[in-house]
KOLKOL-972588 format. One line per 2 residues: number of its first residue (from 1); their letters; for each residue x, y, z of N, C-alpha, C. Coordinates in Angstrom, 3 decimals. Layout:
NUM	A	X,Y,Z,X,Y,Z,X,Y,Z ~ ...
This chain:
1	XX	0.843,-1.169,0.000,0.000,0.000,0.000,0.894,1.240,0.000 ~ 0.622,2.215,-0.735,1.215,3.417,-0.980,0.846,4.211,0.094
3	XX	1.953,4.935,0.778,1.122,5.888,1.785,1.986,7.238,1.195 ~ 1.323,8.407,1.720,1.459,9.907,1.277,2.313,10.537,3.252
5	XX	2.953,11.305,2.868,3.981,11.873,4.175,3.912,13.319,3.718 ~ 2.900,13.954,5.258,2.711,15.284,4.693,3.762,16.313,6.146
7	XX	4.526,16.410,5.948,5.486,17.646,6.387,4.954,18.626,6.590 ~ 5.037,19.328,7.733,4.881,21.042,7.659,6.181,21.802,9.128
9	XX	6.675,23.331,8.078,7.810,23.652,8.466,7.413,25.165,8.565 ~ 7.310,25.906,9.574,7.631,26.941,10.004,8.717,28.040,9.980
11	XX	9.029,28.552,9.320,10.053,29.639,9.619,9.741,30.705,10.341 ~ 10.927,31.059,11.077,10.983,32.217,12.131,10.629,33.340,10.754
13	XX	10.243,35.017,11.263,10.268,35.973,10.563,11.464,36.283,10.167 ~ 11.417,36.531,8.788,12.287,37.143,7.819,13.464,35.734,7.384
15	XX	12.956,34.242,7.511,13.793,33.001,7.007,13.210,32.214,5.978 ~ 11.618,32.992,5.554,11.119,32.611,4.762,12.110,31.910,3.316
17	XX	12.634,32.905,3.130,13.274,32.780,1.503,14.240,31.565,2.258 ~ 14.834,31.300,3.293,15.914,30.659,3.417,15.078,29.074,3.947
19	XX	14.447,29.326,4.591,13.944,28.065,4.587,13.489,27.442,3.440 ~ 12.970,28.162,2.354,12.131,27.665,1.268,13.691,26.864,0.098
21	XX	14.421,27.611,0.433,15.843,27.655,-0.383,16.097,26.037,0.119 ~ 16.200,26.256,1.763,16.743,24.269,2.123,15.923,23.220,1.915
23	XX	14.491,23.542,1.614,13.557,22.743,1.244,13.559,21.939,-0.329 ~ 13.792,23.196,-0.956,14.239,23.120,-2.072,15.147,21.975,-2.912
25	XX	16.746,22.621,-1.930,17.520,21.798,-2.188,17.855,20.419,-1.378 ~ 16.632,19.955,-0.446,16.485,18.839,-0.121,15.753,17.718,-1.014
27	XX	14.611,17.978,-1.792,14.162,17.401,-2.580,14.525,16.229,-3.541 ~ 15.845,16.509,-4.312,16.546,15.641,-5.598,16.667,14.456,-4.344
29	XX	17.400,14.849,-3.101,17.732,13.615,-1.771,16.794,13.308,-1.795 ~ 15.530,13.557,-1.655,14.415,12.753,-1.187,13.723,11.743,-2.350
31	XX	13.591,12.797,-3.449,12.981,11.891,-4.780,13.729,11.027,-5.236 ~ 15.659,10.507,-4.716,16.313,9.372,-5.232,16.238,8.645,-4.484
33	XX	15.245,8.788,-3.516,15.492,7.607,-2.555,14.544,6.448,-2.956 ~ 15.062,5.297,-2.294,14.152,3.877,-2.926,12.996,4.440,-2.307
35	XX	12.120,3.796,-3.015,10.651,3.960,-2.933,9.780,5.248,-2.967 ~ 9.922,6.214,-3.005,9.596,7.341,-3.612,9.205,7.732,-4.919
37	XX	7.780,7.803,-4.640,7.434,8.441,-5.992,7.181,9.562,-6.431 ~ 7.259,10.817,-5.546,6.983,11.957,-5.817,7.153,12.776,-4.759
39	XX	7.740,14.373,-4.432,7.824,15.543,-3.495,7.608,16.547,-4.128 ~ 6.391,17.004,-3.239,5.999,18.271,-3.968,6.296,19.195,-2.547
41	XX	6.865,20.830,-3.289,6.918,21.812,-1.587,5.225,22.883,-2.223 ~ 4.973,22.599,-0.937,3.986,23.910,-1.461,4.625,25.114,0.084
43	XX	3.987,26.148,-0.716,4.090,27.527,0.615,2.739,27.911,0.658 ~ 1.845,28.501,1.506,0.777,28.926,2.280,0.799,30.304,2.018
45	XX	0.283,30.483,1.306,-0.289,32.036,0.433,-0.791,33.074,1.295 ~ -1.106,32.227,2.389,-1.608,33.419,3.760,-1.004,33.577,4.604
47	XX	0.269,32.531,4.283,1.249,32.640,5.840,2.327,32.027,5.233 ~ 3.186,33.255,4.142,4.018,32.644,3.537,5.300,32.232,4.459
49	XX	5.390,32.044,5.799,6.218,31.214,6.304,6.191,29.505,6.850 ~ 4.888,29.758,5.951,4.557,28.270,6.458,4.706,27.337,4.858
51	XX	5.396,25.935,5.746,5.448,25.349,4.072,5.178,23.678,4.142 ~ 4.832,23.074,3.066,4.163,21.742,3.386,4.946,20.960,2.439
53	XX	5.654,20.202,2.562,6.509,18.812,1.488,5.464,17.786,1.682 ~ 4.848,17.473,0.704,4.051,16.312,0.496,4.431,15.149,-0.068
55	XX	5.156,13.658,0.340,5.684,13.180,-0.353,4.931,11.721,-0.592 ~ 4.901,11.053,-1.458,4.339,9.601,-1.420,5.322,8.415,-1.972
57	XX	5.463,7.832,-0.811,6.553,6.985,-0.748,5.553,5.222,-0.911 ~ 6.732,4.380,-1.453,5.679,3.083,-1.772,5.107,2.138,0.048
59	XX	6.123,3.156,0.622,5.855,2.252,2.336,6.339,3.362,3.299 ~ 5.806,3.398,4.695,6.176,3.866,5.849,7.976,3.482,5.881
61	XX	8.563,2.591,5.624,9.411,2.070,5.870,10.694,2.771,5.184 ~ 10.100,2.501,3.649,10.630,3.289,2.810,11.425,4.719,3.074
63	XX	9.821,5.553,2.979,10.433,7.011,3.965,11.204,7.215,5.100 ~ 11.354,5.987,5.778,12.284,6.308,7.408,13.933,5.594,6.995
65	XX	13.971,4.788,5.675,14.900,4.326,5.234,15.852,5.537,4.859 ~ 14.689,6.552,3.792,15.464,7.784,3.144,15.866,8.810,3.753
67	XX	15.586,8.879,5.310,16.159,10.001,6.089,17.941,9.866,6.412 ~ 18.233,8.521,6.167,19.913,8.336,5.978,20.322,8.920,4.678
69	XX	19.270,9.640,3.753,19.887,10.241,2.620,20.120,11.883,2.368 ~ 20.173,12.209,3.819,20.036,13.852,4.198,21.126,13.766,4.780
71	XX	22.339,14.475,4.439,23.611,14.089,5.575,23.075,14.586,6.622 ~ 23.527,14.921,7.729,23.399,15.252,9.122,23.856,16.889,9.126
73	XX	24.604,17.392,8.737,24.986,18.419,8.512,23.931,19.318,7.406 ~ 23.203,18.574,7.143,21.954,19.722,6.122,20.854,19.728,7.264
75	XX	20.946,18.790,8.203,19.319,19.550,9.052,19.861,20.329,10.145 ~ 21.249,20.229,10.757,21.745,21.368,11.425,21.880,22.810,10.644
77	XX	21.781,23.083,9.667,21.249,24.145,8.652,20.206,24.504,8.951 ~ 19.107,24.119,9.068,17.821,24.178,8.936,17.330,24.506,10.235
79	XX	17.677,24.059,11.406,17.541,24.241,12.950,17.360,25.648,12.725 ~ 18.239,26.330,12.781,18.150,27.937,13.502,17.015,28.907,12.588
81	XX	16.440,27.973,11.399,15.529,28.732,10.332,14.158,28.730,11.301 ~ 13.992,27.421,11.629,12.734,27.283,12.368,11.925,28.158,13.633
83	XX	10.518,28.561,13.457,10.253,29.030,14.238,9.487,27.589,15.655 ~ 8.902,26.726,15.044,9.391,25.352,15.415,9.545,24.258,15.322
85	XX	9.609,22.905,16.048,9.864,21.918,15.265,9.116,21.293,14.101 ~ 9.665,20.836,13.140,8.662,20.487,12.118,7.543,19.661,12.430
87	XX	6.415,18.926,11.924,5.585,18.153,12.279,5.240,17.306,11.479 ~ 5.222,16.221,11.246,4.771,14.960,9.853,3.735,13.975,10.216
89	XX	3.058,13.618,9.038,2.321,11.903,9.267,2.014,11.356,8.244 ~ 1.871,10.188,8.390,1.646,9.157,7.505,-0.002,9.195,7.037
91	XX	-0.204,9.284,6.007,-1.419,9.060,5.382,-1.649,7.810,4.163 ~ -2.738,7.403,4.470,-3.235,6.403,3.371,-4.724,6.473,3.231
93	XX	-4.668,6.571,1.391,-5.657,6.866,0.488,-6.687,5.745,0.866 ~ -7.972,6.021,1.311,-9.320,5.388,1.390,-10.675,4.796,0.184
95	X	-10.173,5.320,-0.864,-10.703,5.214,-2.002,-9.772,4.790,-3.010
């Protein structure tokens, strides 16, 4: 069963552009990872510091496999952008 992993990331004021920038260039890491079929970033038009990576991976497993494909040194980047910690979950399609 395919499940969908919906992300949401906060930036402090005025890290907008910089958070959106590491999001960005996290992506190619995420979409080569096994089982991944797709990452989309969206941003929140009413609260452009808010931003959502939607990804659908072929398993829960999958996605917790591909977090060894982020060195460690790109989410210590990302720490001091945040206004706070990110938040995620696993979803699966009912229809």
């Amino acid at each position: 069963m395919s499940i969908t992993r919906i992300n949401t990331f906060v930036a402090k004021d005025g890290m907008g552009k910089s958070l959106r920038e590491f999001l960005v260039s996290i992506i190619p890491l995420v979409e080569q990872s096994q089982g991944c079929a797709s990452c989309q970033l969206l941003q929140n038009q009413h609260k452009p510091n808010e931003f959502i990576l939607i990804e659908a991976w072929d398993s829960v497993s999958a996605h917790k496999a591909s977090l060894k494909n982020i060195p460690p040194e790109k989410f210590s980047l990302v720490t001091p952008m945040l206004a706070s910690p990110p938040t995620g979950s696993y979803y699966a399609a009912q229809i």
